[in-house]
C-alpha positions in Angstrom: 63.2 112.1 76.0 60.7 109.6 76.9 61.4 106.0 77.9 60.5 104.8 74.7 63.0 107.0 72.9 65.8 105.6 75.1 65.2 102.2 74.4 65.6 103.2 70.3 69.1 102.3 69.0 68.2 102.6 65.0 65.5 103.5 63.1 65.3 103.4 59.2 62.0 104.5 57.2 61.4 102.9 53.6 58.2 104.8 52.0 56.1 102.7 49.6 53.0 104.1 47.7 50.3 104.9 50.6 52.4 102.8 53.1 55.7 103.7 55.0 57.4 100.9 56.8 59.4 101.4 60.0 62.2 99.2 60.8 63.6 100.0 64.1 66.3 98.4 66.6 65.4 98.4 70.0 67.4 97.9 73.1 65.5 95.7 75.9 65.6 96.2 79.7 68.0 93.3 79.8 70.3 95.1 77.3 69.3 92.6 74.2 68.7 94.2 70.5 65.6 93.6 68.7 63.8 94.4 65.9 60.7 95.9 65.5 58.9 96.2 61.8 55.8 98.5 61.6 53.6 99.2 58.4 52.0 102.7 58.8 49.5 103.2 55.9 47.9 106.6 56.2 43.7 106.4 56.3 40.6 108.7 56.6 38.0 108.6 58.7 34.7 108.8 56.2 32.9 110.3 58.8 34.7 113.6 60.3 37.7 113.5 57.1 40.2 113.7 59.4 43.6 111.6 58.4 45.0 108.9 60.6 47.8 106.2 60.7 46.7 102.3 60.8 49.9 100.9 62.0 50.5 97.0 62.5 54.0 96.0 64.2 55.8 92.8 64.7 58.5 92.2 66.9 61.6 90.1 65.6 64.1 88.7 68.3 67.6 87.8 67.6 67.4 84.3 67.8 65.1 84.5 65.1 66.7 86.0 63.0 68.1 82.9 60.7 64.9 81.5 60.3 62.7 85.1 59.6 65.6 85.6 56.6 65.2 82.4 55.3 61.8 81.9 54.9 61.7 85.8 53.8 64.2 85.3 51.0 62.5 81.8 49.9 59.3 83.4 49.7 60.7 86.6 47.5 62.4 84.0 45.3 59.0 82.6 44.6 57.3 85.5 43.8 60.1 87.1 41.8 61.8 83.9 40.0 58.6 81.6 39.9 61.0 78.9 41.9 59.5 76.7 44.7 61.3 77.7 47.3 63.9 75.2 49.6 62.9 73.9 52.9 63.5 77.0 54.9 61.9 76.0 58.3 62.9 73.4 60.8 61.3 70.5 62.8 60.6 73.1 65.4 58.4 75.7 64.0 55.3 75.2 61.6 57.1 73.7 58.7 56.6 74.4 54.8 52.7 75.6 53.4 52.2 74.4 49.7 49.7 76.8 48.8 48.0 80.3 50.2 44.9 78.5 51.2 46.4 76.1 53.9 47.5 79.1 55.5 43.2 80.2 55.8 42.6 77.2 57.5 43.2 77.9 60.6 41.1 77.3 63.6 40.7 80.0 66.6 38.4 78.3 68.6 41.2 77.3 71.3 42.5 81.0 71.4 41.4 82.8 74.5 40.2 86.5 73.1 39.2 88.1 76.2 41.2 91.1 77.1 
């Protein structure tokens, strides 16, 4: 068993169409759970036809919890009910977007890219 493997408490798989999502609680060196969500969408490579996985992770910490489940559940209201969702963020973080293209204007030119 790898170090990786170790450090897996829970791990639950939901398939969707082309995509499978990953949703897996992990334990940290300092004994704190987290969670980590990956999308895994199966690709191919045009060139030699060989399949592949495209994965994307985030990483969800417990004191975050509260506020990922309230802005997911506002946000899933919207789209399923059509309601404007409730103030679900607080003074702390980015605060409410009224529309999909506030979210594209975003600005990277203070980001430092180099790797």
């Amino acid at each position: 068993m790898d170090n990786q493997d170790k450090n897996e408490v829970l791990s639950r798989a939901v398939k969707a169409g082309k995509r499978t999502y990953f949703f897996d609680v992990k334990k940290s060196r300092n004994e704190e759970l987290y969670l980590t969500i990956t999308e895994s969408k199966r690709k191919t490579d045009p060139e030699s036809g060989n399949f592949f996985y495209e994965k994307h992770k985030i990483f969800l910490y417990k004191e975050d919890f509260e506020k990922f489940k309230n802005a997911l559940s506002g946000v899933i209201d919207f789209i399923e009910f059509g309601e404007e969702p409730e103030e679900f963020f607080d003074s702390d973080s980015f605060g409410k977007t009224s529309n999909a293209d506030d979210i594209n204007d975003i600005s990277f030119d203070d980001i430092d890219l180099t790797l």
